[in-house]
Kinemage of the C-alpha trace (Angstrom):
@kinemage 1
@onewidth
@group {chain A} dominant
@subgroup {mainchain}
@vectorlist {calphas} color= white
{ca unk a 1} P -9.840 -31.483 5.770
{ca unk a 2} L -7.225 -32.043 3.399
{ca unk a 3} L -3.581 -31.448 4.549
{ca unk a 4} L -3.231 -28.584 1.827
{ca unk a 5} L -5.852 -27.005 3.741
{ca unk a 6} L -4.724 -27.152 6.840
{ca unk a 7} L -1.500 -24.891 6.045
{ca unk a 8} L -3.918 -22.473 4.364
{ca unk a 9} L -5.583 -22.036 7.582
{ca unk a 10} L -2.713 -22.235 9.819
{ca unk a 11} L -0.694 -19.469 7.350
{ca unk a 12} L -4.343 -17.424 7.828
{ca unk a 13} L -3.853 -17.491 11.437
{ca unk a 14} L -1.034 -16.511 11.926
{ca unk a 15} L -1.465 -13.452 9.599
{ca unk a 16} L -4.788 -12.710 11.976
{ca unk a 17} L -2.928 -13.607 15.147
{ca unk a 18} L -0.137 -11.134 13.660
{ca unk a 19} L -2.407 -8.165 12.809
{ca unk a 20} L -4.348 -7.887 16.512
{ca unk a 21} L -0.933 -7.841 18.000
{ca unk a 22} L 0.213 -4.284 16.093
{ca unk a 23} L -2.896 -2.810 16.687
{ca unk a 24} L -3.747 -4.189 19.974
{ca unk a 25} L -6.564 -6.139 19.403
{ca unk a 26} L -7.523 -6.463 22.861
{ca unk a 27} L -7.559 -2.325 23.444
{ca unk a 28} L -8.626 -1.579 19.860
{ca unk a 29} L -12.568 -1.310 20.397
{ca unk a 30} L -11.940 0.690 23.712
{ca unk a 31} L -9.555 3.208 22.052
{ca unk a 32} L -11.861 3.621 19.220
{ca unk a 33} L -14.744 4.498 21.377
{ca unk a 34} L -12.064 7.072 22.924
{ca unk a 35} L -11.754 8.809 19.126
{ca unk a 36} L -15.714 9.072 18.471
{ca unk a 37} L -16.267 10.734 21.952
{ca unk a 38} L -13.441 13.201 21.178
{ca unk a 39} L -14.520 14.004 17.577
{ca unk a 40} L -17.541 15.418 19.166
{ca unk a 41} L -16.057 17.557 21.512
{ca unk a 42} L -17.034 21.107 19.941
{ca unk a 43} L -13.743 21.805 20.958
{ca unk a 44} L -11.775 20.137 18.574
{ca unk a 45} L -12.860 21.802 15.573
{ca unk a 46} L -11.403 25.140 16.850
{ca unk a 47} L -7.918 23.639 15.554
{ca unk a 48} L -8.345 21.591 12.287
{ca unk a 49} L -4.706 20.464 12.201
{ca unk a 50} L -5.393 18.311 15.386
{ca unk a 51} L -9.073 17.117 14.006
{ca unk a 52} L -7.808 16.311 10.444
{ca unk a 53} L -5.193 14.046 12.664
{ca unk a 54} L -7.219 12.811 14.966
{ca unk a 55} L -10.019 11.424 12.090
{ca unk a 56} L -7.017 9.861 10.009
{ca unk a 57} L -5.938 7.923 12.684
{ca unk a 58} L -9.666 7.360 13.327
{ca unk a 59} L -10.038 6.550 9.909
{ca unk a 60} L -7.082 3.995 9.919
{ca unk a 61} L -8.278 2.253 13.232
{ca unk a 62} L -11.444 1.506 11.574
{ca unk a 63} L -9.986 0.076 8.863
{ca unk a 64} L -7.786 -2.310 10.898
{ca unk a 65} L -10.437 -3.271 12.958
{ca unk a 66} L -13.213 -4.204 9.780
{ca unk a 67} L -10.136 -5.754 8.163
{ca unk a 68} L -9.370 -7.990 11.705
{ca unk a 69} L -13.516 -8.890 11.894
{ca unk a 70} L -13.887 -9.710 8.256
{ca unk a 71} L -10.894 -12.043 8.029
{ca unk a 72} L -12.008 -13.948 11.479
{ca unk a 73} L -15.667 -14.091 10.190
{ca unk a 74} L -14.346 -15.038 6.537
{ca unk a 75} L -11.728 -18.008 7.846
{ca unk a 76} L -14.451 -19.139 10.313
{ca unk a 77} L -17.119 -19.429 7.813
{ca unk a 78} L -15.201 -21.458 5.086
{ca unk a 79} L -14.035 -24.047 7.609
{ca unk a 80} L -17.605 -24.636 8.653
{ca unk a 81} L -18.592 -24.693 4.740
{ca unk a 82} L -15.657 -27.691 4.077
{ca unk a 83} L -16.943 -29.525 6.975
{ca unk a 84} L -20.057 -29.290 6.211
{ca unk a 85} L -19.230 -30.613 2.752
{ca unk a 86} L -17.029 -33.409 3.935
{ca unk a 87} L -20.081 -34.081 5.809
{ca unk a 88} L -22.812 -33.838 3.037
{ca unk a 89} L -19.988 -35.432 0.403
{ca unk a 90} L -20.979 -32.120 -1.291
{ca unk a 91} L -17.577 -31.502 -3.372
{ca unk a 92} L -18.605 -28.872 -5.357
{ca unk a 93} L -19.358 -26.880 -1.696
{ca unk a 94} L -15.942 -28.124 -0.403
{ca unk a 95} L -14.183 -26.613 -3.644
{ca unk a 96} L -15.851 -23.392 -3.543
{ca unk a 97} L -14.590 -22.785 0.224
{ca unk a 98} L -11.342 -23.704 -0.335
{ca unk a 99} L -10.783 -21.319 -3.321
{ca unk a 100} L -12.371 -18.840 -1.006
{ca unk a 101} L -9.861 -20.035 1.629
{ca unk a 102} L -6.996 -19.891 -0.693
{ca unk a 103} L -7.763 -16.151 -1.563
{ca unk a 104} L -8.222 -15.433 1.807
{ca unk a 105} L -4.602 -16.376 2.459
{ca unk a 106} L -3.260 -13.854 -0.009
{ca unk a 107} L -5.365 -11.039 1.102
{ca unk a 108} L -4.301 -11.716 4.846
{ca unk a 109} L -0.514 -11.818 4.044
{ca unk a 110} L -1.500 -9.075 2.322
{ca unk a 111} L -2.734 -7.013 5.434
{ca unk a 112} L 0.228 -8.175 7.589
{ca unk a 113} L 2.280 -6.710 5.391
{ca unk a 114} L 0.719 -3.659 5.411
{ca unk a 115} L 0.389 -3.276 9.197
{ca unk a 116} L 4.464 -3.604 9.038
{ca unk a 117} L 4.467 -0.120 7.595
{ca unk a 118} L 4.243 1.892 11.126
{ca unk a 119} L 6.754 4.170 11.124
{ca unk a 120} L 6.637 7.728 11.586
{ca unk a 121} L 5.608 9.067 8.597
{ca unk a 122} L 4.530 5.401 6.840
{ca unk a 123} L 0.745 6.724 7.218
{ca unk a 124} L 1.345 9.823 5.503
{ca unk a 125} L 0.834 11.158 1.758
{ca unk a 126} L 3.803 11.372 -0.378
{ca unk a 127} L 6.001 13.279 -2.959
{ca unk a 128} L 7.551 11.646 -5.845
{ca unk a 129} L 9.963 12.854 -7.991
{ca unk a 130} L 11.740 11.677 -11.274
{ca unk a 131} L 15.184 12.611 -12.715
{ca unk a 132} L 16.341 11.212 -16.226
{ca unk a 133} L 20.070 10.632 -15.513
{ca unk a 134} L 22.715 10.704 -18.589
{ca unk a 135} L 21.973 9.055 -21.313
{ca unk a 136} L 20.108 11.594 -23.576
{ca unk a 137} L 16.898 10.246 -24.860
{ca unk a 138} L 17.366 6.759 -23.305
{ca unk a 139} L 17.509 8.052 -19.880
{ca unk a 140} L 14.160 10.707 -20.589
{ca unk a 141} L 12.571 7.535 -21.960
{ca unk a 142} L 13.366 5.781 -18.798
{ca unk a 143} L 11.815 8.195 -16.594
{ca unk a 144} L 8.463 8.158 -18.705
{ca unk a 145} L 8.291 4.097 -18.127
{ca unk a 146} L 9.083 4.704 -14.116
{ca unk a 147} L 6.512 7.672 -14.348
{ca unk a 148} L 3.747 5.674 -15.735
{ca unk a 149} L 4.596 2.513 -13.474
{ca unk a 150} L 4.295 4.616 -10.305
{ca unk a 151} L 1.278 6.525 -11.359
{ca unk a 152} L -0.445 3.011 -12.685
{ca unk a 153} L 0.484 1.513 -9.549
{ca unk a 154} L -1.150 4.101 -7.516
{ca unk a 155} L -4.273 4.216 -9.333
{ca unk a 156} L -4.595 0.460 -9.128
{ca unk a 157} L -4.690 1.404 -5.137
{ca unk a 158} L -7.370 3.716 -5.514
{ca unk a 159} L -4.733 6.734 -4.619
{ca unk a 160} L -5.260 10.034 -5.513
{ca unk a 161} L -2.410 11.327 -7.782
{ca unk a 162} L -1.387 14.721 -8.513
{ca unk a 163} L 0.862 16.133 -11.231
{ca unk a 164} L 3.009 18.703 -9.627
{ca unk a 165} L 5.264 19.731 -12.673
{ca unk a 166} L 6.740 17.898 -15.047
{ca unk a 167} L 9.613 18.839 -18.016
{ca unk a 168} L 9.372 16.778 -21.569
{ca unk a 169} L 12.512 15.296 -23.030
{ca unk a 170} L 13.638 16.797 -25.970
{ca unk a 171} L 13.121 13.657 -28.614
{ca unk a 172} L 10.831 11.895 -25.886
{ca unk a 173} L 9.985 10.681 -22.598
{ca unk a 174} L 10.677 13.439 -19.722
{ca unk a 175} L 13.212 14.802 -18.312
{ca unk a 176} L 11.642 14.814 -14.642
{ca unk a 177} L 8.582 14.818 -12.945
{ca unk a 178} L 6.607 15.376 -9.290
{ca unk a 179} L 4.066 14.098 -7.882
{ca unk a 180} L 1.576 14.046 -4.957
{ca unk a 181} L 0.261 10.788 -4.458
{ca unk a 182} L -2.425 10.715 -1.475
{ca unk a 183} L -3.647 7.596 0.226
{ca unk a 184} L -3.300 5.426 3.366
{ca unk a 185} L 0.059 4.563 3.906
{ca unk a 186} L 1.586 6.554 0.814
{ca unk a 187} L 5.022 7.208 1.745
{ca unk a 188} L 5.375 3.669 3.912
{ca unk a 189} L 4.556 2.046 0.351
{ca unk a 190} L 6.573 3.532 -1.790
{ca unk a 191} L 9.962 5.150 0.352
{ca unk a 192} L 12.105 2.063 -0.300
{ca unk a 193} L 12.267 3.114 -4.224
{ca unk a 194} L 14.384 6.089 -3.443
{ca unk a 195} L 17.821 5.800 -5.488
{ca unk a 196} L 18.340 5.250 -9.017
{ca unk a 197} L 17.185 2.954 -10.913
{ca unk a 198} L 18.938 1.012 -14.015
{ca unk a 199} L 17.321 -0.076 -17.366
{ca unk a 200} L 19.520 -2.381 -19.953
{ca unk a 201} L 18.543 -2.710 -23.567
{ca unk a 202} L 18.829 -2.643 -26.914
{ca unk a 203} L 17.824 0.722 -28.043
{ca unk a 204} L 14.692 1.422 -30.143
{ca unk a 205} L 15.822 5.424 -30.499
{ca unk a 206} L 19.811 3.530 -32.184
{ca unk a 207} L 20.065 2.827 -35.473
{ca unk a 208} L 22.727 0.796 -35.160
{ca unk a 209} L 20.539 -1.249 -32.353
{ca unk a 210} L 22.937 -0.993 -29.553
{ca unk a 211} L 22.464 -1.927 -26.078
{ca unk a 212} L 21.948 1.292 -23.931
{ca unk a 213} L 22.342 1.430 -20.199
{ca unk a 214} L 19.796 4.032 -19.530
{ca unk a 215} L 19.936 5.699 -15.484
{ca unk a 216} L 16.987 7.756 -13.910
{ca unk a 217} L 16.885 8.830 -9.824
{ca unk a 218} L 13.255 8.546 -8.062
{ca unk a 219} L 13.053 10.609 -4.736
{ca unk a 220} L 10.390 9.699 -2.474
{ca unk a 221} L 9.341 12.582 0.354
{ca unk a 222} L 6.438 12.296 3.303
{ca unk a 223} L 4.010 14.904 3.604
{ca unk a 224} L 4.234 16.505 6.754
{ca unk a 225} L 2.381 19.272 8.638
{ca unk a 226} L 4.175 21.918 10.236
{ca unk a 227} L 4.445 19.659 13.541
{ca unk a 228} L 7.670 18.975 13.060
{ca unk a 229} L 11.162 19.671 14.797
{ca unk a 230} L 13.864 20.389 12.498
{ca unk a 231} L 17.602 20.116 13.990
{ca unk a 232} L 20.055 22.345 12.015
């Protein structure tokens, strides 16, 4: 195996060896034959707060655990094809695996990444809102490009994405905007874009083509239930 190689499957390693130590990998299976014998406990059901809880986290443990197995089966399976190729002299086998290889690389770092978002509320669904800043139409026009980034970006993750209300500009873009955007690890994802945000350029809306510093705030909230302990 070429030396290139090698690094791809050390890197995918230690993204594995990285993802079965924040979800336990050794307790994993046990805890999620815990879950499926307490989702059918009758019982459970007489408080849907504590059920819809109990199958996210469920939901999420699954997830970890296919993504763990199909990584490990995918890494062991394209080593096997390149040897088997370097065996056979079969290059157009070896290439095919190590494409595969090299994909599986970026979807693993991928995955660690994600498994860094455990915080408290990383899992959770999320508000977003958008505030065109001064700067008249520049700033509305601003927001609508942030809008449309976040909403894009969200779709592309197969979120769900809810308008919550939203207020035009007067010449165009918006002036601000909220949204519900629903999916695994909604608020972990996207919580580091609170502040405001900056846009430089020449404007499109000035005739005399002058550059514009344009300034909109995004706000990013989790979803919470009404579990929560609030300290005045």
């Amino acid at each position: 195996m070429r030396a290139e190689m090698e690094n791809v499957v050390e890197a995918v390693e230690k993204s594995l060896k990285l993802l079965g130590q924040r979800m336990d990998w050794e307790t994993a299976p046990h805890r999620l034959e815990e879950m499926n014998a307490m989702i059918e406990d009758g019982d459970l059901w007489s408080d849907p707060a504590r059920a819809q809880k109990l199958m996210r986290e469920r939901q999420m443990l699954m997830d970890a655990v296919e993504t763990y197995r199909r990584i490990a089966r995918d890494l062991k399976d394209n080593v096997e094809l390149i040897e088997l190729g370097e065996m056979e002299d079969d290059r157009e086998i070896v290439a095919e695996a190590e494409t595969s290889l090299k994909a599986l690389k970026e979807f693993a770092a991928g995955k660690e990444l994600e498994a860094l978002l455990d915080g408290e509320a990383d899992g959770n669904d999320t508000f977003l809102e958008i505030n065109a800043g001064a700067g008249g139409t520049e700033s509305c026009d601003w927001a609508s490009m942030l809008a449309r980034m976040y909403v894009r970006w969200a779709e592309k993750k197969g979120y769900k994405v809810e308008l919550q209300a939203e207020t035009p500009g007067e010449e165009a873009g918006i002036r601000s905007a909220a949204y519900k955007i629903s999916g695994p690890n909604a608020y972990g994802w996207l919580k580091s874009e609170s502040g405001v945000h900056r846009l430089v350029r020449i404007s499109p809306y000035d005739s005399a083509a002058r550059r514009h510093t344009s300034f909109s705030s995004v706000w990013v909230y989790p979803v919470v239930d009404d579990n929560i302990e609030i300290v005045i």
